[in-house]
C-alpha positions as CSV (number, residue, x, y, z in Angstrom):
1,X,-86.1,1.0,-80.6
2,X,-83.3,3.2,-80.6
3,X,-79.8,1.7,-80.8
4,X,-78.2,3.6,-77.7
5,X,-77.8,-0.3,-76.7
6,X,-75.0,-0.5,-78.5
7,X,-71.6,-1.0,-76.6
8,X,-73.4,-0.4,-73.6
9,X,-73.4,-2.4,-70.2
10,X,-77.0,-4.0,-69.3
11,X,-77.4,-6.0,-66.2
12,X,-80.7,-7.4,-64.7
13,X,-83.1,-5.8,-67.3
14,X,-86.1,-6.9,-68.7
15,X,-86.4,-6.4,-72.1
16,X,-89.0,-8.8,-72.5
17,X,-91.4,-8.0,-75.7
18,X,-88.9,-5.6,-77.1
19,X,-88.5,-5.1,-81.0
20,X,-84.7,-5.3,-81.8
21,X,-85.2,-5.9,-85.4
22,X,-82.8,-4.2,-87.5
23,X,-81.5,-2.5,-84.2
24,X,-77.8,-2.2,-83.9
25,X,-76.1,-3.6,-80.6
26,X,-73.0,-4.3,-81.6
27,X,-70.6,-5.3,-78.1
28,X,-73.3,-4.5,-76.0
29,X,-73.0,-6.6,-73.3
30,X,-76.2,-8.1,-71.5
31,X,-76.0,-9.9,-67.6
32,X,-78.6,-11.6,-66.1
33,X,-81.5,-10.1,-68.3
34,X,-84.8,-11.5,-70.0
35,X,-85.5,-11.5,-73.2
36,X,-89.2,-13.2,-73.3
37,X,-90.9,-12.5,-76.4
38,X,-88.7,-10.8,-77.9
39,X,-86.7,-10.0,-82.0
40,X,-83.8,-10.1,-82.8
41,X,-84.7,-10.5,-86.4
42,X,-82.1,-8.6,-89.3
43,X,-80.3,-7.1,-85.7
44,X,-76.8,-6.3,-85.8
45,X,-74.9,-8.8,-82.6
46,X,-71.7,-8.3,-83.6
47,X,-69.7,-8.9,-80.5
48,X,-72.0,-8.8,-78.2
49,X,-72.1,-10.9,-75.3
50,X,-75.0,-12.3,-73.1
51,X,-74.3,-14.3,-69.6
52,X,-76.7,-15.9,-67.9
53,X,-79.5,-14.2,-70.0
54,X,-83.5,-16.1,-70.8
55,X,-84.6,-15.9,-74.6
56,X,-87.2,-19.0,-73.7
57,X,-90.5,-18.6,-72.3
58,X,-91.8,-22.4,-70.9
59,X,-95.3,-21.2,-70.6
60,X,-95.8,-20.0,-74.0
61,X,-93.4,-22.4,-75.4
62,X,-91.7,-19.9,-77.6
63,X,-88.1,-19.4,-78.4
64,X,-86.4,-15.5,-79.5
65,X,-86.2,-15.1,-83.7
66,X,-82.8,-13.9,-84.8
67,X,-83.2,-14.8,-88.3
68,X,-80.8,-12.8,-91.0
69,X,-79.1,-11.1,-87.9
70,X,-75.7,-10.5,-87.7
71,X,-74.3,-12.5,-85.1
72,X,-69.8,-12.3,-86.0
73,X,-67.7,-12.9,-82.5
74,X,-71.0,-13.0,-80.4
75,X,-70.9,-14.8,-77.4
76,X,-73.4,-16.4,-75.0
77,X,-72.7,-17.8,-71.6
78,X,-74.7,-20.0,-69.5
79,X,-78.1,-18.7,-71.6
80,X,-81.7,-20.1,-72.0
81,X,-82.4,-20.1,-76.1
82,X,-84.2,-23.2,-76.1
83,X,-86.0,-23.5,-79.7
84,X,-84.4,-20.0,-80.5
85,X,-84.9,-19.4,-84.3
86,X,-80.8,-18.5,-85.9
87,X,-81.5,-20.0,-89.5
88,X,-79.8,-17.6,-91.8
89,X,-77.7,-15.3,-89.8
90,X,-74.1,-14.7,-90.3
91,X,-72.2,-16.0,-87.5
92,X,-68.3,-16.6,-88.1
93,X,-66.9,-17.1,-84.6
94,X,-69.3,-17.3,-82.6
95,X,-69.5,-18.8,-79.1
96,X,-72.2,-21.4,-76.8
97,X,-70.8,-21.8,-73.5
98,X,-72.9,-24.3,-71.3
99,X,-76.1,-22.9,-72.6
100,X,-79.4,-24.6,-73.1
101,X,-79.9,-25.1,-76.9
102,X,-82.8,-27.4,-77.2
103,X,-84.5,-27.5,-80.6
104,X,-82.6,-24.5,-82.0
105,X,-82.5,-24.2,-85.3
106,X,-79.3,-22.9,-87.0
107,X,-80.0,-24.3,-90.8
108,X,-78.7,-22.3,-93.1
109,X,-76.3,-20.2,-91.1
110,X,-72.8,-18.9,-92.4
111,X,-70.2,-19.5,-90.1
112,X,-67.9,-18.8,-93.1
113,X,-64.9,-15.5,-92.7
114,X,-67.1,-12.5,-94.8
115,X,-64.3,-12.4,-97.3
116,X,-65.8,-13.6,-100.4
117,X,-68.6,-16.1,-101.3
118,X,-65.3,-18.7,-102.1
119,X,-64.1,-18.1,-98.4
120,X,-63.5,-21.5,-96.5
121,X,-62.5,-20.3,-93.5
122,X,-65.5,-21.2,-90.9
123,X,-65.3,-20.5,-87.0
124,X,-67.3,-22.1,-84.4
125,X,-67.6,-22.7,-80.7
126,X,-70.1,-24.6,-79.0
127,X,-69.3,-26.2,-75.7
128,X,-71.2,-28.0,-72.9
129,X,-74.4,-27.4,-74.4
130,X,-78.1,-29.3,-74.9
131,X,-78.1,-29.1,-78.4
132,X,-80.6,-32.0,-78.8
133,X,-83.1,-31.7,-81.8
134,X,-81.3,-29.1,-83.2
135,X,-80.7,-28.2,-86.6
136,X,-77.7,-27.6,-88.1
137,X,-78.8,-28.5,-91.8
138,X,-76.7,-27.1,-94.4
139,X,-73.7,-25.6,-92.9
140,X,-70.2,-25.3,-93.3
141,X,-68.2,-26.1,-90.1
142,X,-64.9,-27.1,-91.5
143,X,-62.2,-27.1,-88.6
144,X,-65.1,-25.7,-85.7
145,X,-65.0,-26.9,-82.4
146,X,-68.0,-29.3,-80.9
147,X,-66.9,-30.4,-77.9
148,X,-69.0,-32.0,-74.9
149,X,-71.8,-31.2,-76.0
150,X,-75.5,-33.4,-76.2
151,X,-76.5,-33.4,-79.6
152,X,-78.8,-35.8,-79.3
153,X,-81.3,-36.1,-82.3
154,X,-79.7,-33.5,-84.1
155,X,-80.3,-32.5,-88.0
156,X,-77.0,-32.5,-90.0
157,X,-78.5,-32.9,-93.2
158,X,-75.7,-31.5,-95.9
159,X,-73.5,-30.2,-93.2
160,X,-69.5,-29.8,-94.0
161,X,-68.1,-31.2,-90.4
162,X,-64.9,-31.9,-91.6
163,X,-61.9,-32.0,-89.3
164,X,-64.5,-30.9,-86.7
165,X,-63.6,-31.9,-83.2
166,X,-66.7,-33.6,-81.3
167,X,-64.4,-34.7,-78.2
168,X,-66.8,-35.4,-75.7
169,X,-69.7,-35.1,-77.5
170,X,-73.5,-37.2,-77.8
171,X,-74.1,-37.8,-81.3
172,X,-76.9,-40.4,-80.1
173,X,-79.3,-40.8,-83.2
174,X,-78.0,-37.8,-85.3
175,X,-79.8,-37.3,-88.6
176,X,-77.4,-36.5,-91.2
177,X,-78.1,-37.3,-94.9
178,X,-75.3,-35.9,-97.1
179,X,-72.9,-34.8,-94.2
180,X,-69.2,-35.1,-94.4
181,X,-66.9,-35.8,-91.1
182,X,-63.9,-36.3,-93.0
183,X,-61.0,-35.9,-90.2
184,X,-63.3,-35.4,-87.5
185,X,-62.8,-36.0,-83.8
186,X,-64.8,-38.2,-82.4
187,X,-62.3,-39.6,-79.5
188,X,-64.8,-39.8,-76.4
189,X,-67.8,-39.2,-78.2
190,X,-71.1,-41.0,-78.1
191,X,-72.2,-42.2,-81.5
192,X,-74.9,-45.5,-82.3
193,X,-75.7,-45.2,-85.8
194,X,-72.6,-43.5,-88.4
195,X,-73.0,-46.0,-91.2
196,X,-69.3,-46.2,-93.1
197,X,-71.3,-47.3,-95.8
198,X,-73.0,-44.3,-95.8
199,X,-70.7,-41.7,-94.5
200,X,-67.0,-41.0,-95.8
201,X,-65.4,-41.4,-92.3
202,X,-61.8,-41.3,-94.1
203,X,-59.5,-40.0,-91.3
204,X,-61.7,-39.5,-88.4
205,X,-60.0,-39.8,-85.2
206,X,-61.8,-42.5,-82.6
207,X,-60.8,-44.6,-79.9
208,X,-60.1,-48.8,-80.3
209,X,-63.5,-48.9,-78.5
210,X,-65.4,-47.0,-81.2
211,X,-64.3,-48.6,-83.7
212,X,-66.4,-52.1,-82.3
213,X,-69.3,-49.3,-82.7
214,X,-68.7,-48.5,-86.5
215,X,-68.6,-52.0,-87.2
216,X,-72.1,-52.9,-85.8
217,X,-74.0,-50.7,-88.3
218,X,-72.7,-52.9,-91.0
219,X,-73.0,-55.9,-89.7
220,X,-69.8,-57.2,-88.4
221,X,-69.8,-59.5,-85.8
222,X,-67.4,-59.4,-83.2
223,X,-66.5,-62.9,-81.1
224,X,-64.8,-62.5,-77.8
C-alpha cells in the first residue's frame, strides 16, 4: 500500500481488507468509508480524521488492529470500532465523538505530550461514547476529558485519572485495581461500587446525592 492516502480527501470508499501497516496517512481525512478487516498496525494517524466510518464487522465479530500506531490529534466522529485493538499506540490528543467503542482495548496507550519519557502532560477526549468493557489499563489521563460517556464494565486497572472530568458519565461496575481519581469529576456521573477505602477519592468533585452512594460501599447506614 502506497501512502498517496496521506492528506488526502476519501469519501464513501471501501477499503475493506486493506493492509495499512506502517503506511503513512497522516491528516488524511476519511467520510462515510468501510474499513472491514482491515490494519492499521505501526500506521502513522497523525491528524487524521474519520466521520461516520465502520472498523467493525458483526458477522465475523472482529474489530480493526491499530496496535503501536501513531494516532497524535486523530479524530473520529460518529465511527463503528467496536472491539478495535489500540493497546500501545501513541495517542496525545486524541478525540471519540459519539462513536461506538464497545470492548476496545486501549491498555497500554500513551496519551502523554512526546517530549520526554518524564512528560506529564496527557490529552484526551472521549465524549458520548459506548465504551463498555473497555480497557483502559495502565494509562496516564491526568487532566483528560471523559464526559457522558457509558463506561460500563470498564478496565482501569493502574490508570492515572486524576483531575479527570467524568461529568455525565456510567462508571456502573468499573474494574479498577490501583487507579487514582484524585480531583476527578464525577458531578452527574453514575457510579455503584468506588470503595473510599480502597480508592484515594481526596478532592473529587460529586454531588450531595453521591455522596449517600460512597457511603454504601462502606457500610454506612443512612436513616431518613
Amino acid at each position: 500500500m502506497s501512502n498517496k492516502l496521506a492528506h488526502q480527501r476519501h469519501k464513501d470508499a471501501d477499503f475493506n481488507g486493506t493492509d495499512f501497516n506502517q503506511v503513512d496517512l497522516s491528516g488524511a481525512e476519511f467520510i462515510n468509508c468501510q474499513f472491514l478487516g482491515t490494519s492499521f498496525r505501526s500506521a502513522s494517524l497523525v491528524g487524521a480524521t474519520f466521520e461516520r466510518c465502520n472498523f467493525f464487522d458483526p458477522e465475523g465479530g472482529s474489530g480493526v488492529d491499530f496496535t503501536f500506531a501513531n494516532l497524535t490529534e486523530a479524530r473520529f466522529e460518529r465511527c463503528d470500532l467496536t472491539t478495535a485493538n489500540l493497546s500501545r499506540t501513541r495517542c496525545y490528543d486524541l478525540m471519540f465523538d459519539n462513536c461506538s467503542l464497545q470492548g476496545v482495548e486501549l491498555a497500554n496507550a500513551d496519551f502523554r505530550l512526546n517530549i520526554g519519557k518524564a512528560s506529564d502532560l496527557a490529552a484526551f477526549t472521549m465524549h458520548g461514547c459506548n465504551f463498555a468493557y473497555g480497557d483502559l489499563s495502565n494509562t496516564y489521563l491526568k487532566g483528560c476529558a471523559l464526559t457522558e460517556n457509558r463506561m460500563i464494565e470498564a478496565l482501569l486497572h493502574n490508570a492515572c485519572l486524576e483531575d479527570v472530568d467524568f461529568t455525565g458519565t456510567d462508571l456502573s461496575n468499573i474494574h479498577g485495581k490501583g487507579m487514582s481519581l484524585v480531583g476527578a469529576d464525577l458531578r452527574g456521573a453514575i457510579f455503584n461500587n468506588l470503595n473510599p477505602r480502597e480508592i484515594d477519592l481526596t478532592g473529587v468533585r460529586i454531588t450531595l446525592d453521591q455522596a449517600l452512594w460512597l457511603l454504601d460501599p462502606i457500610g454506612v447506614v443512612i436513616e431518613p
